[in-house]
Wavefront OBJ file of the C-alpha trace (Angstrom):
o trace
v -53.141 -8.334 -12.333
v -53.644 -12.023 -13.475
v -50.993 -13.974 -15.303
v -51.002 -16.922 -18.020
v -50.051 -20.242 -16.899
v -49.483 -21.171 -20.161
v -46.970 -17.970 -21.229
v -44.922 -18.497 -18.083
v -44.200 -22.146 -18.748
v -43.102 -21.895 -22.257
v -42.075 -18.899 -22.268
v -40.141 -18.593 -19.023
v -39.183 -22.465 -18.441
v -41.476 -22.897 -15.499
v -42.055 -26.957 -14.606
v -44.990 -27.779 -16.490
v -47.487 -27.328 -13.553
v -51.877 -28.612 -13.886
v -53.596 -25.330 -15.129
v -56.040 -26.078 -12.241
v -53.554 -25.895 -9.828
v -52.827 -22.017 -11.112
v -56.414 -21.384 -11.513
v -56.693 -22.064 -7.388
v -53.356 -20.398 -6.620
v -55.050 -17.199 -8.401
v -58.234 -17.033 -7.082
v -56.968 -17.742 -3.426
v -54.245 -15.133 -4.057
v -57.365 -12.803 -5.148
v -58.444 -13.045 -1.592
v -55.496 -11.368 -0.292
v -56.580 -8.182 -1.870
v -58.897 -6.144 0.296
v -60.461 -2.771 0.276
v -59.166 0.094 2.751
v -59.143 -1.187 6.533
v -61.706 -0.495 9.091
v -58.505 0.484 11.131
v -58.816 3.643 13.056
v -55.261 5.060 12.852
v -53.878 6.502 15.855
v -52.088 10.309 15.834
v -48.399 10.321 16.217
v -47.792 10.241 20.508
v -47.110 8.170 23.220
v -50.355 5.900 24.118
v -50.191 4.974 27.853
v -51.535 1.976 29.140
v -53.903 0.785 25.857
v -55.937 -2.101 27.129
v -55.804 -5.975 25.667
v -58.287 -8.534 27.257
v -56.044 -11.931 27.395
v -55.982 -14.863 29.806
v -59.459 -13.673 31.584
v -57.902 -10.265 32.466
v -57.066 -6.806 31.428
v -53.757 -6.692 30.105
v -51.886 -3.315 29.122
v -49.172 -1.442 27.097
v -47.670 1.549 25.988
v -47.001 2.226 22.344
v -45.461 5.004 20.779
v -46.275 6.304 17.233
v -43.737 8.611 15.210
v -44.190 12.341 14.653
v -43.788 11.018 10.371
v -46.366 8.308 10.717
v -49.650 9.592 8.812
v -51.137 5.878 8.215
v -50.627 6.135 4.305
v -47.634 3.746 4.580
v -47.183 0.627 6.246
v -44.393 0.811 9.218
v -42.375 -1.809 11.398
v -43.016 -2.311 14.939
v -40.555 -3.158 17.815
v -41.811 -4.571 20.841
v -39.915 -3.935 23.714
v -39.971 -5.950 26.869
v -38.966 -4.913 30.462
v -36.909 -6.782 33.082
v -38.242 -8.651 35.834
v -38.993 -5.895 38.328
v -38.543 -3.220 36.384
v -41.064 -0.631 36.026
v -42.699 -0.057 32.308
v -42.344 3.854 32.380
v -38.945 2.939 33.247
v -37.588 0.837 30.819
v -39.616 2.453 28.084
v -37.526 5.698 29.055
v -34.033 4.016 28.762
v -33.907 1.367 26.565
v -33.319 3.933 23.923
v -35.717 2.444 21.207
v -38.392 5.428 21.395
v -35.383 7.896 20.450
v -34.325 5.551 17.275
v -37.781 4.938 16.350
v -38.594 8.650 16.304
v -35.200 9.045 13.926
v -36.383 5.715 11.613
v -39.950 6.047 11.222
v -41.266 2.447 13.757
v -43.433 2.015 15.882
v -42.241 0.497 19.755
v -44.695 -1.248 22.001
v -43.912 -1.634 25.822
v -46.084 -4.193 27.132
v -46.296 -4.879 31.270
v -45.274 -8.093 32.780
v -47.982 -9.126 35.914
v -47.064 -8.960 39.381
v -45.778 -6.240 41.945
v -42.987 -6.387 44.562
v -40.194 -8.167 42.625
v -37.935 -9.918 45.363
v -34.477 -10.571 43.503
v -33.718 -12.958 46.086
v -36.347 -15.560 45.524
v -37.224 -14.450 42.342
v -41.102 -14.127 43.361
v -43.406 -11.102 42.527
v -43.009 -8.535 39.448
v -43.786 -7.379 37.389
v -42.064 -10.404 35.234
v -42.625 -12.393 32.213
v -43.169 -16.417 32.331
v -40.422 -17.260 29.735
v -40.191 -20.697 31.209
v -38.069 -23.016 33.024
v -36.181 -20.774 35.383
v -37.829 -17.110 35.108
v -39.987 -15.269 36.317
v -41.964 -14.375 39.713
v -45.419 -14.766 39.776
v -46.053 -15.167 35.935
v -43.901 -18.216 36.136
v -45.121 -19.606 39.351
v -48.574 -18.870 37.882
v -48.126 -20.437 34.291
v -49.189 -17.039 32.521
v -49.810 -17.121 28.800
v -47.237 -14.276 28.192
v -46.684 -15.818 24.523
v -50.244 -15.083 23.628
v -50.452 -11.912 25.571
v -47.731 -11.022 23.280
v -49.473 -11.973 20.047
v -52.881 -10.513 21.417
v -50.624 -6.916 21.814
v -49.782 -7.301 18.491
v -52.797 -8.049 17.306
v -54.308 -5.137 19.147
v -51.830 -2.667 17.362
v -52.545 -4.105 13.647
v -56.113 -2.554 14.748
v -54.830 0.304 15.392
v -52.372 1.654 13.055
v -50.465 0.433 9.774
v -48.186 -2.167 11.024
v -46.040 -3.532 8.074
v -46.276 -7.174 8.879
v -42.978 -8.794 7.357
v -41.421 -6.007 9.943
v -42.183 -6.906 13.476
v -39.519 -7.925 15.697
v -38.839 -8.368 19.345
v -36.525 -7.107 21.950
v -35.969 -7.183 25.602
v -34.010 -6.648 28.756
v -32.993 -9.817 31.242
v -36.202 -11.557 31.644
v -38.311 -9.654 28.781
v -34.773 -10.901 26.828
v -35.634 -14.650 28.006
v -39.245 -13.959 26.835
v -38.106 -12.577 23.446
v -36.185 -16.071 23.081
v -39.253 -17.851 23.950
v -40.783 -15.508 21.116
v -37.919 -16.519 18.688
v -38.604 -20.051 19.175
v -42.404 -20.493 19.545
v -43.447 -17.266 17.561
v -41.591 -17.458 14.598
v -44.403 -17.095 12.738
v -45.202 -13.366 13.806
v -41.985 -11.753 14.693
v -39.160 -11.494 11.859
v -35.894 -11.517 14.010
v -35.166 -10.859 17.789
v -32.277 -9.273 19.583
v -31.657 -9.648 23.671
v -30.125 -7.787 26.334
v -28.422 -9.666 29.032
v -30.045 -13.517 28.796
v -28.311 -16.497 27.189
v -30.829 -17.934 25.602
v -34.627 -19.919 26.028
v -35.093 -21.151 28.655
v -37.750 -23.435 27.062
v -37.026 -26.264 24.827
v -36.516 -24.588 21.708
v -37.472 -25.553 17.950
v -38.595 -22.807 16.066
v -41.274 -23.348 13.161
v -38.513 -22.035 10.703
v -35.127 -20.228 11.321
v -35.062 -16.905 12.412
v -32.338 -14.139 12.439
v -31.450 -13.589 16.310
v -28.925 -11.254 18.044
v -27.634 -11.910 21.552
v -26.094 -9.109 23.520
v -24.340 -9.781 26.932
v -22.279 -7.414 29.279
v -19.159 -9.488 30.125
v -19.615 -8.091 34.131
v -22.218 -9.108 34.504
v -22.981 -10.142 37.882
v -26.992 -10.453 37.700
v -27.490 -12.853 35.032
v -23.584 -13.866 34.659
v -22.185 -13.702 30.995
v -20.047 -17.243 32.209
v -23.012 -18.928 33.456
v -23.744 -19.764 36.502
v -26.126 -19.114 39.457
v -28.280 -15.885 39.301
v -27.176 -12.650 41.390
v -24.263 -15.316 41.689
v -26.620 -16.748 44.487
v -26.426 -20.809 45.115
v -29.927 -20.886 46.032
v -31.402 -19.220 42.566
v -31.346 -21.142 39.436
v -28.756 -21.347 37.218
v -28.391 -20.012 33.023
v -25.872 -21.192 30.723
v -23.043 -19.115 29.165
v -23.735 -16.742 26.713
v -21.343 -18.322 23.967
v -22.858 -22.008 24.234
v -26.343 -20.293 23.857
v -24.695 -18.570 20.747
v -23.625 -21.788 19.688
v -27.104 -23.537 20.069
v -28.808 -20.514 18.261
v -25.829 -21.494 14.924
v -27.518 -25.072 15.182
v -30.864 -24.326 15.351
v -30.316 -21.762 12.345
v -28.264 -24.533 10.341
v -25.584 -22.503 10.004
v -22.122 -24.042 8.181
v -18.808 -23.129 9.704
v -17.245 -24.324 12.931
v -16.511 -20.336 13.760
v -18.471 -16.897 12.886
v -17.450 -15.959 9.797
v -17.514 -12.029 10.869
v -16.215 -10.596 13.864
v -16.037 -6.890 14.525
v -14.388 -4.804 17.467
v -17.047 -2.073 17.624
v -14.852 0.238 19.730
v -12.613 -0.937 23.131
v -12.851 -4.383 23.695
v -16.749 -5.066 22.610
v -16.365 -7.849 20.072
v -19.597 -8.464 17.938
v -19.545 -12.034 15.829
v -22.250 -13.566 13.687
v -23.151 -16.580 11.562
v -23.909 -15.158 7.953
v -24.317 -18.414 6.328
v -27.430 -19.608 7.625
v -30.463 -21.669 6.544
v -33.304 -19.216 4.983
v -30.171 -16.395 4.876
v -30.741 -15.835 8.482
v -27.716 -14.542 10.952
v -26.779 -15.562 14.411
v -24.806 -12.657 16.134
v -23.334 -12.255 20.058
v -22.501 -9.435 20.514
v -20.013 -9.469 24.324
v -19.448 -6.102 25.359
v -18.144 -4.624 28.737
v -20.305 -2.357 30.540
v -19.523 0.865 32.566
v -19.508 0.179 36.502
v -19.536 3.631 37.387
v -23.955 2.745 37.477
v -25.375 0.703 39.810
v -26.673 -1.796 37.903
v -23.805 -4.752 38.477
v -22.673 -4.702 34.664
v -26.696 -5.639 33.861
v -27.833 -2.887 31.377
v -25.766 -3.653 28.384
v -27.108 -0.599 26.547
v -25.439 2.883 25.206
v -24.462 4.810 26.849
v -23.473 2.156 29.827
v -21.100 0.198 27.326
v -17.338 1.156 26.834
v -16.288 2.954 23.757
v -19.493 4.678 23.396
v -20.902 1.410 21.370
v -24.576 2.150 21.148
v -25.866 -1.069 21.334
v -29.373 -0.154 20.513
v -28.585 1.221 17.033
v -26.739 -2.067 16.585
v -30.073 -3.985 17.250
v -32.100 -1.782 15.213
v -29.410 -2.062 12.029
v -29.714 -5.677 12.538
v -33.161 -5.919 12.448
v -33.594 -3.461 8.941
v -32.401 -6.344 6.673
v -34.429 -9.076 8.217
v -37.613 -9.711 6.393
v -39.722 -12.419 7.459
v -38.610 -14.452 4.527
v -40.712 -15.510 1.374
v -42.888 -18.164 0.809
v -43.560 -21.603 -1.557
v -45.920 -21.041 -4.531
v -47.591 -24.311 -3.217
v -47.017 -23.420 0.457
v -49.120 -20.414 -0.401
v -51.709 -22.127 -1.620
v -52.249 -24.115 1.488
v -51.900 -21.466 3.793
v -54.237 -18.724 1.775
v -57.080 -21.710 1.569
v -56.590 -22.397 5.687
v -57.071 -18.856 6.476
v -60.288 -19.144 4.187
v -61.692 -21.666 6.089
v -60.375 -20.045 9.131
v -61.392 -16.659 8.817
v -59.207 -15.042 11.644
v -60.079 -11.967 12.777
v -58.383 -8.962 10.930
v -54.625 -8.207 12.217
v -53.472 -11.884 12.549
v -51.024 -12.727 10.647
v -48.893 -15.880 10.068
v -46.718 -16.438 7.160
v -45.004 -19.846 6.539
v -41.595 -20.956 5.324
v -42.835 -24.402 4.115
v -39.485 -25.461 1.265
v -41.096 -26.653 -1.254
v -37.675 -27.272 -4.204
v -35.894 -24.170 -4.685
v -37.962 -21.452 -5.227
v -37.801 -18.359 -6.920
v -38.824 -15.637 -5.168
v -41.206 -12.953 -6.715
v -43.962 -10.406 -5.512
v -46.540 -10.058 -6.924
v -48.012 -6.451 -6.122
v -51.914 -7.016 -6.381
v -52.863 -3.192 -4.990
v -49.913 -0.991 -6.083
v -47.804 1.246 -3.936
v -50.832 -0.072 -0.779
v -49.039 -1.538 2.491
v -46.942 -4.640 2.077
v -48.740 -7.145 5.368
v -48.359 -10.604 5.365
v -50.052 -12.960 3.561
v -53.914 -12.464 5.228
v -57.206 -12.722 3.752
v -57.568 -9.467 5.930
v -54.246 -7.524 4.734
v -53.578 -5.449 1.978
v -50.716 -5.013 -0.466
v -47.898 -7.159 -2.171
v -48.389 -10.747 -1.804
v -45.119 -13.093 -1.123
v -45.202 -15.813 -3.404
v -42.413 -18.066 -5.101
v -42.410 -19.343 -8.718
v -40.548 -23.280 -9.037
v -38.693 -22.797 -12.188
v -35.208 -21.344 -13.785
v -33.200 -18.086 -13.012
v -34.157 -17.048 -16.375
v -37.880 -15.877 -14.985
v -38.456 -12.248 -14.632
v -41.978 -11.351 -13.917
v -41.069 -8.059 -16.011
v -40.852 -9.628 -19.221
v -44.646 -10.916 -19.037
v -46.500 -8.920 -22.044
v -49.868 -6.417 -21.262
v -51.847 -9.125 -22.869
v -51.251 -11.350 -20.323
v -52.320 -8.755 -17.700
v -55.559 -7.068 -16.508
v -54.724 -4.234 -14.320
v -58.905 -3.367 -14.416
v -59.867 -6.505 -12.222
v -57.563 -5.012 -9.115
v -59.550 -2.266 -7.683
l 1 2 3 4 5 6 7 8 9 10 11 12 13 14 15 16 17 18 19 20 21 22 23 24 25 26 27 28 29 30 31 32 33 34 35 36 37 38 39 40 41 42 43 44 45 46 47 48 49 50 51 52 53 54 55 56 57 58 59 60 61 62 63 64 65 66 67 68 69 70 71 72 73 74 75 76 77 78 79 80 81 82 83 84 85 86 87 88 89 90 91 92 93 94 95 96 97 98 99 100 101 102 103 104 105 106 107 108 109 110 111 112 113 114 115 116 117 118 119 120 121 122 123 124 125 126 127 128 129 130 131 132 133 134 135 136 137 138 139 140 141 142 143 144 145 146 147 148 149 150 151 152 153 154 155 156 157 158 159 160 161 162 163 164 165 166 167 168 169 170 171 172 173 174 175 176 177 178 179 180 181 182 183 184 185 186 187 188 189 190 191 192 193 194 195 196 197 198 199 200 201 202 203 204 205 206 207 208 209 210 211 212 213 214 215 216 217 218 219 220 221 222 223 224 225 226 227 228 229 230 231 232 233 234 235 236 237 238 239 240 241 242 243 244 245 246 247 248 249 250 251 252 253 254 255 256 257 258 259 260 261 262 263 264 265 266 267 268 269 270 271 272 273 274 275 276 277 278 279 280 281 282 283 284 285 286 287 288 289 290 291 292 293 294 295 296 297 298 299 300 301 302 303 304 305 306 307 308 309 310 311 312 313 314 315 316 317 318 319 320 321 322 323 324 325 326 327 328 329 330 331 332 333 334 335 336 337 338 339 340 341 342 343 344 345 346 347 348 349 350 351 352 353 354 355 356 357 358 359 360 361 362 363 364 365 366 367 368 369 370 371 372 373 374 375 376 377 378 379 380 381 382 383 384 385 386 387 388 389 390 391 392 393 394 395 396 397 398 399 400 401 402 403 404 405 406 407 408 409 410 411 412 413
């Protein structure tokens, strides 16, 4: 549908904006609306190790598609990111997201960290993720592009199935959680929020392109990567992390969140003690959630997932609730404008995505659906669907009250 400049200025108090500056924002906004995909979609299963080219070698992953996906309607994906030495097959067994995704209808990619023959004691080998500074084997030592190996994965899926693009988020265990902070602060762009199991925080300086919802989760015995701080494996000659709570405390500044203490705290069974920052810049959250783990496993209080916390606190479900709310947050009329006539010039190949959280005065947020009840994506040349897209003006607008006359439903095919 198009829309009057003219009726939504005097009749809906909108700042009295150049008519050519609408007549750009519309036709660039035109681009967003495509015809059907090329897409093949996948069938619902488990795909084992699906090929991406990246860095000047094959790369793989596993993805899993759920039995109710039928490609008709965009869904959110959850990549999910192995320790350092832990086996793929492994991880993607117990980390408990393929059972929740089944239940909620999302798509989980497992990706593979390079190297083989982790050695805990000099941290050297894999398979492990370079998420900078301080971790990993071989992929550190070696300078590995794991970043864009993770954006290439991503990009690989978009190709494959209907990925809904304000809903992709990141998760991981130990170093694929140090990795997933490294995606929180230099691929804010793609991924909507990220939760971690057992790491304080990047260990990369960290300065995210906007804020972005996080959720830290830390086993108290932890003896591996220690909650406290402290050496690694509580060995003087490995590296050293900070303490979990600093790390929350650097994620409430990065986030511009007010208050000097989290303004909820919850006591999700025993002595687990969840607290977030609600009052963030961009309505983002900031949670730590310190739990205590079950010893009776051999794992030195270092899998801080259900069913090896006390209580029976499934830790997993608490990510996956966290993530639901978390959309990757609208967009500036005018920053729209920019970024819909860069991709033009651009062109990026179908599946990218990047959506930006330029402020431009306080926006009102509206979508405008340009191909009803099709996929909501990001803003794309290449995607499909309902467009993010913010209107400077009063509270009084509502997009509801513009007439038929000033719409033409037959130019959106």
């Amino acid at each position: 549908m198009t829309f009057s400049p003219k009726l939504l200025r005097e009749s809906h108090s909108i700042p009295n904006i150049n008519p050519r500056w609408w007549i750009v924002a519309l036709a660039l906004l035109a681009m967003v609306v495509t015809t059907a995909d090329a897409r093949a979609d996948l069938a619902p299963g488990l795909y084992q190790n699906l090929v991406v080219f990246h860095g000047g070698q094959n790369r793989v992953y596993d993805l899993q598609v759920p039995a109710s996906y039928n490609g008709s309607v965009a869904v959110p994906l959850v990549v999910d990111l192995h320790g350092f030495g832990v086996p793929l097959a492994y991880h993607r067994d117990t980390s408990g997201f393929n059972a929740i995704a089944e239940e909620q209808n999302f798509l989980v990619a497992w990706p593979l960290g390079l190297g083989t023959d982790a050695n805990a004691t000099t941290l050297a080998g894999g398979p492990g993720w370079n998420a900078g500074s301080v971790c990993c084997g071989d992929s550190l030592t070696q300078n590995v592009d794991d970043v864009g190996f993770i954006r290439a994965v991503v990009e690989s899926i978009q190709g494959q199935v209907a990925v809904d693009g304000y809903r992709i988020y990141a998760t991981g265990h130990s170093n694929g959680a140090a990795l997933s902070h490294r995606l929180a602060c230099e691929a804010s762009d793609l991924f909507a929020a990220v939760a971690t199991f057992a790491w304080p925080g990047p260990p990369v300086a960290c300065a995210p392109a906007r804020p972005i919802p996080i959720l830290m989760i830390h086993g108290r015995q932890d003896s591996i990567v220690p909650y406290a701080g402290g050496h690694l494996f509580l060995n003087a000659l490995l590296p050293s992390v900070p303490n979990a709570a600093a790390e929350f405390e650097a994620w409430r500044t990065r986030n511009g969140c007010s208050g000097a203490t989290p303004d909820v705290t919850e006591n999700p069974g025993g002595t687990n003690v969840c607290q977030r920052y609600t009052t963030c810049t961009a309505g983002v959250q900031v949670g730590l959630c310190s739990v205590d783990t079950l010893l009776v496993f051999d794992d030195a209080g270092h899998w801080p997932y259900f069913p090896r916390v006390t209580a029976g606190f499934n830790t997993q479900q608490r990510v996956w609730d966290f993530f639901v709310p978390e959309p990757a947050g609208p967009m500036s009329l005018f920053s729209g404008i920019l970024t819909l006539a860069a991709l033009a010039r651009r062109r990026p190949a179908r599946g990218s995505s990047g959506v930006p959280f330029i402020a431009v005065g306080a926006p009102h947020d509206l979508e405008i659906d340009s191909k009803p009840r099709s996929a909501t994506n990001p803003v794309s040349p290449f995607s499909r669907g309902v467009s993010p897209v913010a209107v400077l003006g009063s509270d009084d607008f509502d997009v509801n009250d513009v007439p038929p006359s000033a719409q033409d439903d037959r130019r959106i095919s």
